[in-house]
N, C-alpha and C positions, 0 to 999 in steps of 0.2 A: 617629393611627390610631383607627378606630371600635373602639368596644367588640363590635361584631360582627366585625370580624378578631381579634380581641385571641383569641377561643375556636375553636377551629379541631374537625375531626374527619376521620377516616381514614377511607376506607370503603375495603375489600376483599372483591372479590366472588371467587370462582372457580366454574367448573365445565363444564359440555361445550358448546361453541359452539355458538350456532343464530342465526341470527337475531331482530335485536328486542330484543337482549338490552340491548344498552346503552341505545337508546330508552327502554326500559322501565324503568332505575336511574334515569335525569335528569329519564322524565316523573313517578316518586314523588318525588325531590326539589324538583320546578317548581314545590308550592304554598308552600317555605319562603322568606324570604329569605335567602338564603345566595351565597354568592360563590365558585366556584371558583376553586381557589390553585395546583390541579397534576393531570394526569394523567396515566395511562401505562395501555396496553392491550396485552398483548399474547395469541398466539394459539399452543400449541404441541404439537403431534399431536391438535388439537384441543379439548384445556384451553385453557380463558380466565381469564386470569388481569387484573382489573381494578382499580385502584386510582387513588382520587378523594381528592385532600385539600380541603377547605372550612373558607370562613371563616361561623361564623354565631353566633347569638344564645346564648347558653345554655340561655336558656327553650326553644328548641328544640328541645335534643339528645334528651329524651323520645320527642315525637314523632315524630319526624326516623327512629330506632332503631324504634320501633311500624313503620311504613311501612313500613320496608327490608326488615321478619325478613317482612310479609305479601306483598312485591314476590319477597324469595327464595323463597317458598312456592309463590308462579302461577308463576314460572320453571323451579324445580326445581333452582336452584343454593345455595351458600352464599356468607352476606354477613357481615362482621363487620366491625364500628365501633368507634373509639375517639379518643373526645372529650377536648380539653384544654382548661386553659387559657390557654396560654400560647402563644404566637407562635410559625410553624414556617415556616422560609424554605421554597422549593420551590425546585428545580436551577437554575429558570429566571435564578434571583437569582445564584445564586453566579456567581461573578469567578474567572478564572485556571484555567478547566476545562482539563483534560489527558488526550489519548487515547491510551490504551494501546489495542493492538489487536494481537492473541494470534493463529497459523495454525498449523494442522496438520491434517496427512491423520489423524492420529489423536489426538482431542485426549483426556487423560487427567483425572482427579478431581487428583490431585496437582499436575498443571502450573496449576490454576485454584487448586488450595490456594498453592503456592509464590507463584504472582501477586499472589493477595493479601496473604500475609505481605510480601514487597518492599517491596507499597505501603505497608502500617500502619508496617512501622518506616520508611520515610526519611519518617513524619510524616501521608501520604495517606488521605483518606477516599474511598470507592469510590461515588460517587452513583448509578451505574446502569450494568448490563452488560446486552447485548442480540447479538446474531447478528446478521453482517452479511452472511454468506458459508455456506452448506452444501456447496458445489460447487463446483471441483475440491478443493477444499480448506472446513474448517470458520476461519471466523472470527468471533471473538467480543472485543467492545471496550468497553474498561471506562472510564467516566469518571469522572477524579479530581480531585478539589479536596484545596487544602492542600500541594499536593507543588512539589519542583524540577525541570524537567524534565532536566537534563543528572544531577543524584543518582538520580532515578526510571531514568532510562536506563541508567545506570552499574549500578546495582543488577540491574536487569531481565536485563541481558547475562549474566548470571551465569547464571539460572535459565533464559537458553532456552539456555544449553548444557548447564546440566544435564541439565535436561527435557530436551532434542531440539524447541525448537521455536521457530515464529519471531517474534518481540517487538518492536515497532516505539511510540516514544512521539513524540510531537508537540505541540503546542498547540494547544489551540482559541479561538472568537472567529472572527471574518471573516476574519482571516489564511487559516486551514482551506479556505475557500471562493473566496479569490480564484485567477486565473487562474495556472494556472503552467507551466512551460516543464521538459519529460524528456529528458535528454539520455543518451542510451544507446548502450555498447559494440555492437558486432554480433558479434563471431567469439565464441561461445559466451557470448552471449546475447540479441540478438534472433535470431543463427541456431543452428543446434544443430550445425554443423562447424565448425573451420579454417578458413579460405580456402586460404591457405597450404601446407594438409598437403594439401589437395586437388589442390594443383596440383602438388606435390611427390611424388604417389602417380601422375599422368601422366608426370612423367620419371622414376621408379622411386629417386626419392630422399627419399621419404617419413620413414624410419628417423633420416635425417642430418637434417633438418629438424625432426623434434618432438623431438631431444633440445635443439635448440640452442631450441625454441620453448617446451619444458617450465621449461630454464632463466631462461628470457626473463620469461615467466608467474610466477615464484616472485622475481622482485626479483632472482635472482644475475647476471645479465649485464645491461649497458645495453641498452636498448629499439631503440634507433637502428644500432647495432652489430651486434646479433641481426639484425634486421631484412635488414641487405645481408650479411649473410654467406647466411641463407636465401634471398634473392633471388639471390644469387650463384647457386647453387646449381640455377637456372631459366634460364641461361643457353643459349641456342642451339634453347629449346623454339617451337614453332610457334604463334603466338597463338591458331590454332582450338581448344587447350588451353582457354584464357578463355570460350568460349561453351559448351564442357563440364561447365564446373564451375558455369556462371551456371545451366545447368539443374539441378543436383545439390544445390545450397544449398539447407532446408528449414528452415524458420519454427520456432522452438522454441515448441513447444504455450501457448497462450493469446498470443502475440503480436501477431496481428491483432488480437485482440480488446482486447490494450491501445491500439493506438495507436488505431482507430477509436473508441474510446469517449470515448477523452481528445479527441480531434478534434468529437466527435459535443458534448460538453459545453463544447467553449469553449478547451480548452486547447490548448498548442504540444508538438511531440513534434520531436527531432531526433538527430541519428548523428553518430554519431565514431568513427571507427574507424582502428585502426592497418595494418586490410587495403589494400583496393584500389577505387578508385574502377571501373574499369571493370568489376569482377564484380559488385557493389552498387547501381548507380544503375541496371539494369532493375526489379530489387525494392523499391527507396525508391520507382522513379515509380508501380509498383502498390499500395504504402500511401503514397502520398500525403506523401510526406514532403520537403521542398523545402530544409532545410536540412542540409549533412551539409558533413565532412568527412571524408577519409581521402587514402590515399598512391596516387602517380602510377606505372606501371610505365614503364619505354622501351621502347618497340617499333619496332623499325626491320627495314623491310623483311619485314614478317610476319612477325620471330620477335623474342623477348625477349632484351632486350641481359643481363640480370643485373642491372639498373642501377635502382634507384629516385628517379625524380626529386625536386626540391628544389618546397617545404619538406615535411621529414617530419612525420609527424601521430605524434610521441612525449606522452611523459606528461606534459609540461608543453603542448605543440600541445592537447591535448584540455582540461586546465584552460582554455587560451586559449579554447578554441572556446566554451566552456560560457561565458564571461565576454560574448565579442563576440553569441550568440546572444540572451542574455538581455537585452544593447541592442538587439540590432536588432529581437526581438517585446516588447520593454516591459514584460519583467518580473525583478523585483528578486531579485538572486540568493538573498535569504531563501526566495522561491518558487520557487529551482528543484530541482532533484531528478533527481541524476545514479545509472545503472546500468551496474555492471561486474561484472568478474571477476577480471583479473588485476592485476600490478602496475604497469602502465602506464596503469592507469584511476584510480590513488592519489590524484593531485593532482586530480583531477577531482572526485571523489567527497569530498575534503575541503574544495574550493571552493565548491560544493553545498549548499543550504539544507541541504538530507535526503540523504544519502550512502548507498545499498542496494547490499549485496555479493549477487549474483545466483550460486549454484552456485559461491560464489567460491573463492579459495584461501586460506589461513589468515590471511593478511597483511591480506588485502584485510576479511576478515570483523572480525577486529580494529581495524579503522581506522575501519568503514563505523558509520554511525548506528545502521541496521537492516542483518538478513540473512537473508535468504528460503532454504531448503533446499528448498522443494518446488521440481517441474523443471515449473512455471505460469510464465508471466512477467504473467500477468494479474492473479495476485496483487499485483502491486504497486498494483493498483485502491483493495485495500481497505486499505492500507496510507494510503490518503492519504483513507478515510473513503467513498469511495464504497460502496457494497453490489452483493451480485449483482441485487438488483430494479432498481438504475438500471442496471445494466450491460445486462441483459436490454431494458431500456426503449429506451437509446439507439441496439441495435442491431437492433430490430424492421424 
């Protein structure tokens, strides 16, 4: 290494954003030789807050610091400098970065305090936090070197139940970026009803159906069991039922917007669901979605036998699906990333690179990697690094 890396210097500039501004810091440093090692800019209620690290000469640093204080002067901001000498890696360098990424409708001083505490004891240094997200939700994602990520995670769970919020860690590296394949529940969570209790509020047996569907939901009754005793229960109903409730299903807020975005950037998005193929597959063919599973009703002669055909799509059928999908669009289960709710989505979500409990139930939230409490499903965007500016981008 030169002796001109070997001396390094910080510059930090801040003050009210205009134009020119940065032009004007690199063209007072353009007459030195100096080598830029790092930068980060950012810009907030209209504070700019600037910072350059360089590598340059020593005999330099004098003049280097005369420039700056008379460059902050024609600008009307402040700048301050500080020169070493000894060798300063920049983020770009480090290895085995790790992203934490923090959501809440209301994010507090203490839930960023708790954060970082987390990270310093299981050993983590915090290299840089920035906003990814101000709408519908705030997010903000802190990268970390030095940590584990399954200790970092373990620890983390703690503090967003503390706090109230939602905490998601992952890896970074190209992994981060490569293509991946979502595979997601429907009944309370790509949609915001039931299937089921909807169709069970058409033959006025609503009541008898989400006790046996609440028990279904919480891990106490088998999934399969549950399922034909409530389909029992639809027996003798007129299948013009079925095109009443395909009208009445309603997207759960940010939903569209996840699956076109993920679509829009490259990636695979698909369903499993323990409902009903024929209430579902008018709405999958409007998002575009071509791979699904879920359960058969029998209809014979215009009306519902009670009978759900063979093979059911239980909690192991949705592990499967998540398994056969990610062969058949060619990506490796480390990149896929299953969403549920209940406890029929468990083996799914633990098959799953990234496992997200969506408005889940306690079961599921404990099991799950991450766990979303806001009622966005879009959140899950920035969960996997994307920001609202690309999401905004992609669906221009």
């Amino acid at each position: 290494m030169s002796s001109d890396a070997q001396h390094t210097g910080l510059i930090l500039l801040t003050g009210t954003d205009a134009p020119g501004i940065t032009q004007a810091l690199f063209a007072a440093l353009e007459p030195f030789a100096i080598t830029v090692l790092d930068i980060e800019q950012v810009v907030i209620s209209d504070r700019l807050i600037l910072t350059v690290l360089i590598g340059l000469s020593p005999a330099h640093s004098k003049a280097i610091e005369a420039d700056l204080d008379e460059c902050a002067i024609k600008l009307g901001v402040d700048i301050a400098t500080l020169f070493s000498d000894s060798a300063t890696s920049s983020i770009q360098a480090k290895q085995g970065l790790l992203h934490v990424v923090a959501l809440s409708q209301k994010l507090q001083p203490s839930a960023i305090a708790q954060i970082a505490t987390a990270i310093t004891t299981q050993g983590g240094n915090i290299e840089r936090i920035f906003r990814t997200a101000s709408y519908p939700v705030t997010a903000v994602e802190f990268q970390v070197s030095a940590a584990s990520v399954e200790q970092l995670r373990a620890s983390l769970a703690l503090v967003a139940r503390e706090v109230g919020i939602d905490i998601a860690v992952s890896p970074g590296g190209l992994a981060r970026l490569a293509k991946k394949l979502v595979v997601m529940d429907v009944d309370s969570t790509l949609i915001q009803q039931e299937v089921i209790e909807l169709l069970a509020a058409k033959v006025g047996v609503e009541k008898e159906v989400i006790e046996i569907t609440n028990a279904a939901m919480a891990g106490e009754l088998d999934f399969e069991a549950s399922l034909r005793a409530r389909v029992a229960l639809l027996a003798g109903a007129s299948e013009e039922i079925l095109d009443e409730v395909r009208n009445e299903i309603k997207l759960t807020p940010g939903a569209r917007t996840l699956v076109k975005t993920l679509q829009k950037l490259g990636h695979e998005v698909a369903v499993v669901s323990g409902g009903f193929t024929c209430v579902i597959e008018p709405l999958l063919a409007d998002l575009g979605i071509t791979n699904y599973r879920a359960n058969n009703l029998e209809i014979v002669a215009g009306k519902l036998t009670g009978q759900v055909l063979e093979p059911i799509i239980d909690r192991a059928a949705k592990a499967q699906a998540l398994r056969d999908f990610a062969v058949k669009t060619g990506v490796t289960l480390e990149q896929t990333i299953a969403i549920g709710d209940g406890a029929n989505d468990l083996d799914m979500i633990a098959a799953a690179g990234l496992g997200i409990a969506f408005n889940a139930k306690p079961a599921v939230r404990a099991a799950a990697d991450s766990s979303l409490t806001a009622p966005y499903l879009d959140s899950v965007l920035y969960l996997l690094g994307i920001t609202r500016e690309d999401v905004e981008a992609a669906n221009i």
